[in-house]
N, C-alpha and C positions, 0 to 999 in steps of 0.2 A: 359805561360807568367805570372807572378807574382810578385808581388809588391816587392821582392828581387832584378828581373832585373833592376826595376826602382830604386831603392837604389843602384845598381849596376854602374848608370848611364846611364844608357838607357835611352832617351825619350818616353814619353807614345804613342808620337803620331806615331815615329819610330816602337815603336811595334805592334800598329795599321795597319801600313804599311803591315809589314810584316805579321800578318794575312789576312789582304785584297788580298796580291797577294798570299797566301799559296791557299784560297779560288778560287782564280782565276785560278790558275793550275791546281785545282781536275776539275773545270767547264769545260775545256777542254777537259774533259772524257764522251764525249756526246755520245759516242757509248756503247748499251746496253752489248756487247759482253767487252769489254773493264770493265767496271763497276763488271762484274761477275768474271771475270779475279781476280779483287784484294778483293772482296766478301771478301774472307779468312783473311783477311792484313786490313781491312780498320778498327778496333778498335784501329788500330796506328797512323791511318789518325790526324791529325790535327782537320779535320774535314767531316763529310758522304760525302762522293763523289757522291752521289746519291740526296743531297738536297742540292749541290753545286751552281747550278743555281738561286734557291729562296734567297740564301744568298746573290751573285752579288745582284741580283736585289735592296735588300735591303742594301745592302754597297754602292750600286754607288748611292743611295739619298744625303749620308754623302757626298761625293766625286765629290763637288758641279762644283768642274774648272776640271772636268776629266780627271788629270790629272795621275788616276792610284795610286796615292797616297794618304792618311789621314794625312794633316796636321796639325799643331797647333791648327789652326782658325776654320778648320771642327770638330775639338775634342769636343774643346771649346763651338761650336755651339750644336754637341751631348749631351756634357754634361748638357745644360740646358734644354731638349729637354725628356719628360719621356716615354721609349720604352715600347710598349704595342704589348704582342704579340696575336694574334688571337686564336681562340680554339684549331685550327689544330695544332698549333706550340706547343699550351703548353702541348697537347695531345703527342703529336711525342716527347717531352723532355723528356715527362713521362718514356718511353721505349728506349731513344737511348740511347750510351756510349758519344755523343757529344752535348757539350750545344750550344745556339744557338749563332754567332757569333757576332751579332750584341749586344748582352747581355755583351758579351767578351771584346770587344771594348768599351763599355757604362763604362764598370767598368774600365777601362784603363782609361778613360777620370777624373775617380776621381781622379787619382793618381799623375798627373800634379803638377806640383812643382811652 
């Protein structure tokens, strides 16, 4: 997702969306066996289906009326909001192929028109 979409026409908070629930369907993959299944495939992931859940967690603070979605107003509220990520995270960024999504979203939130 890139600031092309939103010159596209896309809203930022629409794309927002649609990483929230991309995140929400790897989280679904809560079995170990399941997880090792796509080992091979997942640097096409969107995002690690293995650190799917720490992501929820951290999406549904944004996603204040849980309603499943990031709207305008939750964007709005991220955007003046400065995401700070802890050791571990910025350690694991260090080595994955996927940044962290809430990063993702943060920089969508500038792009608001």
């Amino acid at each position: 997702m890139t600031p092309g979409s939103v010159r596209l026409g896309n809203m930022p908070h629409n794309l927002a969306t649609a990483l929230y629930k991309l995140v929400y369907g790897n989280a679904r993959m809560r079995d170990s066996e399941e997880l090792r299944r796509v080992e091979g495939v997942r640097a096409f992931f969107v995002n690690d289906p293995s650190r799917a859940w720490n992501e929820i967690r951290e999406l549904s603070q944004i996603d204040r009326d849980v309603s499943g979605t990031i709207d305008y107003y939750e964007l709005m509220e991220l955007h003046q909001k400065e995401v700070r990520l802890g050791a571990s995270h910025k350690l694991m960024e260090l080595f994955t192929t996927h940044p962290n999504m809430l990063k993702r979203i943060k920089h969508l939130s500038t792009l608001n028109v």
